[in-house]
N, C-alpha and C positions, 0 to 999 in steps of 0.2 A: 862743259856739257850743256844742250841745248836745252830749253822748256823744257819742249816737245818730250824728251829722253827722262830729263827731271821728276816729272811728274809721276808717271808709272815706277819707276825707281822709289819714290815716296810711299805709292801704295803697298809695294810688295813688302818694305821694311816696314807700313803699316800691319799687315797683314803677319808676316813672324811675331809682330811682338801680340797681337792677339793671339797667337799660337802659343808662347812662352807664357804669357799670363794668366792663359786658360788652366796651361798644365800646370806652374804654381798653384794656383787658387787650390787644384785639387790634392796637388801633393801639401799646402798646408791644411787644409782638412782631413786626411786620413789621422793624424795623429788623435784629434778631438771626435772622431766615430763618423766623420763623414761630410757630407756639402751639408747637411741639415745643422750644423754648428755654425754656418762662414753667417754673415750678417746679409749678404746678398749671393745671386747662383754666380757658377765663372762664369756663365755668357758676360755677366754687369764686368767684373773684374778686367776683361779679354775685351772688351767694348772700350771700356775706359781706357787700357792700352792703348788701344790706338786709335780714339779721340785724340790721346795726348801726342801720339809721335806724328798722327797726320794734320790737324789744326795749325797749331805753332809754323811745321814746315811749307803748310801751302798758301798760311799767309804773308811768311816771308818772300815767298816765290813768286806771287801773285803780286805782291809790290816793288820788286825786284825789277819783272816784267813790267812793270806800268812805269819807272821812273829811269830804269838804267839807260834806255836810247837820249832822255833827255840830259841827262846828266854827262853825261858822252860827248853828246853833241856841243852842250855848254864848254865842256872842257878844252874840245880842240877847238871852236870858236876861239876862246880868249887864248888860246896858244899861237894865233898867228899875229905876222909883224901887224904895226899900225895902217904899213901902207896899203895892204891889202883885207885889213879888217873891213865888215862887213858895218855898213852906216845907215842900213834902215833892216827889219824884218824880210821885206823880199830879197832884198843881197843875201844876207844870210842862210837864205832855203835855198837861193842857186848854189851859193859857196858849198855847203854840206852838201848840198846834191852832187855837185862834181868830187871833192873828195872823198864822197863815198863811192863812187863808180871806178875812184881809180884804187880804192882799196880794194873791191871786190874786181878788180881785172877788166872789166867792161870800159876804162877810158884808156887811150895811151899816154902813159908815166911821160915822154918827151914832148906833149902839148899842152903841159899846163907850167905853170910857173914851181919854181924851186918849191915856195912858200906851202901851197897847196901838196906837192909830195910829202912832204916833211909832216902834214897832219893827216894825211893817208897813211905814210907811216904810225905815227901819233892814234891814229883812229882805232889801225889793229893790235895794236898792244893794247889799250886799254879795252877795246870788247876780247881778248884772251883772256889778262888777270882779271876783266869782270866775270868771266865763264868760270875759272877756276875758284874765283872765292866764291862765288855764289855757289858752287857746287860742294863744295868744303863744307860750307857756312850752311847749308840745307838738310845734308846729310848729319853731319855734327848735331842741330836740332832737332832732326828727327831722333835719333840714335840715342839721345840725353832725353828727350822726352820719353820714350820706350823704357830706359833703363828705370828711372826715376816711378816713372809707372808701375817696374816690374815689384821694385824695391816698396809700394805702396797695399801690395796684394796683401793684408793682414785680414784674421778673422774679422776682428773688431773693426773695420771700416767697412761701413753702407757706401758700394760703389754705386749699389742703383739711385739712391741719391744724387752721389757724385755725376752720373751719365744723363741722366734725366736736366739736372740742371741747367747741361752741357749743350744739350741737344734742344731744350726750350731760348736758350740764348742763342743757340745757332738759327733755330727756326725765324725769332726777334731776328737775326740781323738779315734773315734772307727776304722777311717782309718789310723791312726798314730798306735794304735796297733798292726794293721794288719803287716806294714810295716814293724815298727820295731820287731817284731817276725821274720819275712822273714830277715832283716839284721842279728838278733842274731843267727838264726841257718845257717844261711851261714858263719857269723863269726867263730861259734865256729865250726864246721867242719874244717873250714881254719887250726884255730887254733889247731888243733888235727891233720890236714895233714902236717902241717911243722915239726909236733913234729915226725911222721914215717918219715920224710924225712929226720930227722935227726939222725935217726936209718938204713934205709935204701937208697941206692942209689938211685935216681928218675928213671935215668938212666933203671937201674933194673927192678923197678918198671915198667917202661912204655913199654920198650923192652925185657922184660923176656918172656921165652917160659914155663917156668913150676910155679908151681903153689903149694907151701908147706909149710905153715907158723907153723908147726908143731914144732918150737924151743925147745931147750932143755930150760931145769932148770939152767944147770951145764956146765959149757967150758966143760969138759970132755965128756959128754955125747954123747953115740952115733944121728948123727942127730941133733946135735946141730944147724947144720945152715941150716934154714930157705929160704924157695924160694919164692919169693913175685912178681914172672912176670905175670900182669894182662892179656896179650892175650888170655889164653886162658879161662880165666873168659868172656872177650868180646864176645871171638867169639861164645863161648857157647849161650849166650844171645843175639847175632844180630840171631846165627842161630836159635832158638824157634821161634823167634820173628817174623822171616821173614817166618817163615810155619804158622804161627798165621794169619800172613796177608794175607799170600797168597792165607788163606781159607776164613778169615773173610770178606776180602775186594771184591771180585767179590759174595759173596755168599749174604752178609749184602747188596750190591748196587743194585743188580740185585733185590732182594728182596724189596727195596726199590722202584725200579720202577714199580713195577707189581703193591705192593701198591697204590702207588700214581695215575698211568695213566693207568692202565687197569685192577684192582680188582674191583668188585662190592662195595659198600657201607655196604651190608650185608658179605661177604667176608672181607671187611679191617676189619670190626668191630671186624669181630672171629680170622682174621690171628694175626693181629699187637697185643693184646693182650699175643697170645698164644707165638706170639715170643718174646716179650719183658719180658715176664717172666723167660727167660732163666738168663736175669741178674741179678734176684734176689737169684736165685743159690746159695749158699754156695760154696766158692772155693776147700774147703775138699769134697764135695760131687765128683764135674770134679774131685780129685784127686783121688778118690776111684776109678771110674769111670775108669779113665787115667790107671791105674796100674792095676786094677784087670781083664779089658775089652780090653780096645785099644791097652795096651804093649803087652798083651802074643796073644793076634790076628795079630798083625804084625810082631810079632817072628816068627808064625806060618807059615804066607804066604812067608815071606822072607825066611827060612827054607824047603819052598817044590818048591820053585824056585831056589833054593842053594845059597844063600847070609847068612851072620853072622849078624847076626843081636843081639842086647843087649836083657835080659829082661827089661832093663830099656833103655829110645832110647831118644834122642831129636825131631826125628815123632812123637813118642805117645805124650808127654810134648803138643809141636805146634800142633795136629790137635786139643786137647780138648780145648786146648786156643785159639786156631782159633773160635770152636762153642761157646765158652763162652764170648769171645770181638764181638760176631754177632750184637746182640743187638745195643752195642756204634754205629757201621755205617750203621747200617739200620733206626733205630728210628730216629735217629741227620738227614742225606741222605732223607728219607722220610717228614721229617718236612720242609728241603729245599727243595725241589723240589714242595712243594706244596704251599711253597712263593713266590714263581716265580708268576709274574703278567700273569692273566691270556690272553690279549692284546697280552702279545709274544706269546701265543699256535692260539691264534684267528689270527694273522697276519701271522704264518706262511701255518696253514692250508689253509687259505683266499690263499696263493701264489700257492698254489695245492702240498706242503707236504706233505705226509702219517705222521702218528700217530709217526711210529719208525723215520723218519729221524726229524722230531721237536724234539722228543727225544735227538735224538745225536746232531745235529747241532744248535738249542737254549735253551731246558731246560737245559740240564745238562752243557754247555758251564756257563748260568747263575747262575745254583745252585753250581759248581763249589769251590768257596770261603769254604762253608758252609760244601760239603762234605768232603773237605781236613780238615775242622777243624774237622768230626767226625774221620775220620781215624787217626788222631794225637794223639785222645783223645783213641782209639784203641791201637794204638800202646806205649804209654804211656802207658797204662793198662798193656798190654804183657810185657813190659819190668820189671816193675815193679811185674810182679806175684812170687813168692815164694809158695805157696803151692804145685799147680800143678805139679813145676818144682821139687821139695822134692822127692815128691811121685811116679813119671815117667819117671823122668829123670837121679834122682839119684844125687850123690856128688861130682862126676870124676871131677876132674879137666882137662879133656883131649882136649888138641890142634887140632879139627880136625872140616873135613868140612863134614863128614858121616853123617846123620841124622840117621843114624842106632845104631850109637856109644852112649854111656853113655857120658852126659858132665852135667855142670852146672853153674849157670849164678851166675852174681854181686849180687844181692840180696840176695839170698843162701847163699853163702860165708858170707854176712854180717850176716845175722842171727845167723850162726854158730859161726862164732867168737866173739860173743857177748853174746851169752848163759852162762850160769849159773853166777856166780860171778868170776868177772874178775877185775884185774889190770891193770889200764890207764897209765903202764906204760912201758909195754914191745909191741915190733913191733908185736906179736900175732894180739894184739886189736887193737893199732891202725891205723892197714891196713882195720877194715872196713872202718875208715872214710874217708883214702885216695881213695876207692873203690863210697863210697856215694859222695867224691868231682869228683871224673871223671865220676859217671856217673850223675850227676848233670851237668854239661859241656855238656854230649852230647847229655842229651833229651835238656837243653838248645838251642843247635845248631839244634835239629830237628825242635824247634817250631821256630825257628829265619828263617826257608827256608820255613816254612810254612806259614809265617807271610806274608812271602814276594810274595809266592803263590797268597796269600789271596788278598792281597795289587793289584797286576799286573790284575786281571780276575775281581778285583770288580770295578778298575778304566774302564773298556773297558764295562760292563753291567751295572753301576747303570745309 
């Protein structure tokens, strides 16, 4: 039986034996006058059922899933002859690549060599007995866990105890996942950025003005040597970013205040909707958008004022991502502004305020914290964007401060050099990840001055 099938099958036999438990708990409390004798209610008892029958089974299943393909794969590896044993990692991924297409029917059985059929054979017996004992083997734990459970429903045991435990270990391990995922992908970044650093200069890297990791194959090769100086990766992406802001953030705030303190009820109802739908957008749509509308209209006007302007510009890139991060600081700006206790608009009116100076001088002084946190979560956004910038900005790696100009940011560059099948082992590839460690650093450093924003305006208004 498949996962897919597995898993719901698990629930449902979780689910009886909370039924069977329940109705224990209660049929051993009538004898003793009632549920008011049991030590905990049957919900705990019926809960702890099937904690027990669903836990045990779905982490066997969940590790099942995560090692059987490889263990599989190991197996009919070392079952072929020597002469067609596989002698580095890549042989190997094409060898299983082809005997598994001819175990699923997709290769023909007469164009591969005997060797190769014989572990296409080999491949589907062992993923059948793996189907069938893992489906044995799951159900079996489920089914022993329930009974075991059933057999534990006594007065004298505190199951809420028991579930509470259960349920704080589970909750530990669902944050401990979290955590360590955030350790392991910072680790292995690390460890992929020491490995270019030990290809290329840091130095280089950190102080370089141009931008061409285009390496040769061959020492001889024309262009053999590679330029790996991130600035102008940077600047390409502080400058979108900052035409991103510079639209999103007085256009999203202002937008927010109309909402909040002087839109109608019937007004917010139709505006806020019609703007927050702008985030659901599709990023290739603003791309199309960006390149087929916004680049060649501000070629045009730039061109009948006499300026040079690109087909592709970092303008166009930063206004459509300006209107596309609107959303992030209007919806987030609008929801604070409207937590602000109403007590500060009543005290300061009461003092003889107008509408606009409570505005400036206590709403938004208050709402403060909460706006900074949406514009963060904006500008995170922009820097992070790669479609838009593809399609409207183009791939230049060019050093400048022109908004006019073709350039392109971190993210981009990562994409690229990451495409198609690539060797983790030449400074081509891994200069993204020294690229994903520096700019992991620097939205780091963004939200550590926003944090601190956050921190200084919320000590002075809570």
């Amino acid at each position: 039986m498949q996962t897919a099938n597995l898993l719901p099958l698990v629930l449902v036999i979780a689910v009886v034996a909370y039924a069977l438990a329940y109705t224990r708990s209660r049929s051993v409390a009538e004898p003793l006058g009632g549920i008011r004798n049991l030590k905990a209610l049957p919900f705990y008892y019926a809960a702890r059922a099937a904690l027990w029958c669903a836990i045990p089974a779905l982490i066997l299943l969940g590790a099942w899933a995560a090692f059987e393909g490889k263990v599989i794969q190991n197996m009919v590896v070392s079952s072929l002859p020597a002469e067609v044993a596989p002698q580095s990692p890549g042989e190997a991924s094409l060898i299983v690549s082809q005997i598994s297409n001819v175990a699923e029917g997709k290769l023909d059985p007469t164009r591969v060599p005997e060797a190769v059929l014989g572990a296409a054979d080999l491949l589907q017996n062992l993923r059948a007995e793996s189907s069938n004992f893992k489906t044995t083997l799951v159900i079996l734990i489920a089914v022993l866990g329930s009974a075991f459970a059933w057999t534990r429903v006594q007065p004298h045991i505190n199951a809420r105890e028991n579930v509470e435990r259960t349920l704080r270990w589970l909750f530990f391990a669902c944050a401990a996942v979290a955590i360590l995922t955030t350790v392991g992908i910072v680790l292995s970044v690390i460890f992929e950025t020491v490995r270019f650093f030990g290809k290329v200069p840091i130095t280089e890297f950190l102080f370089g003005t141009s931008w061409s990791p285009q390496t040769a194959l061959r020492a001889d090769q024309v262009g053999s040597d590679g330029a790996f100086g991130m600035i102008p990766l940077f600047t390409g992406t502080l400058l979108i970013s900052a035409i991103a802001l510079l639209v999103a953030v007085p256009v999203g705030l202002m937008s927010a205040i109309y909402l909040s303190e002087y839109a109608s009820k019937r007004g917010r109802a139709i505006i806020k909707p019609l703007l927050e739908m702008l985030a659901g957008v599709p990023t290739v749509v603003y791309g199309f958008f960006a390149a087929l509308t916004v680049a060649p209209f501000i070629a045009g006007v730039a061109d009948m004022i006499g300026l040079n302007a690109s087909v592709q510009s970092a303008l166009a890139a930063g206004l459509v991502m300006g209107v596309m991060i609107i959303p992030f600081v209007s919806s987030l700006s609008d929801d604070v502004i409207n937590a602000v206790p109403q007590n500060l608009r009543d005290g300061s009116l009461a003092l003889g305020a107008t509408q606009a100076e409570t505005m400036k001088n206590v709403i938004f002084p208050a709402a403060l914290p909460g706006i900074m946190g949406g514009i963060m979560l904006a500008a995170s956004r922009a820097i992070g964007e790669t479609m838009i910038v593809v399609m409207a900005a183009g791939l230049a790696a060019n050093l400048t401060a022109n908004p006019l100009d073709s350039v392109t940011t971190v993210t981009v560059q990562i994409v690229t050099l990451l495409t198609g099948d690539q060797e983790f082992d030449s400074a081509k590839t891994l200069a993204a990840f020294a690229l994903g460690m520096m700019l992991f650093i620097v939205t780091l450093i963004l939200n550590i001055i926003a944090l601190h924003v956050v921190r200084k305006y919320r000590e002075q208004y809570d």
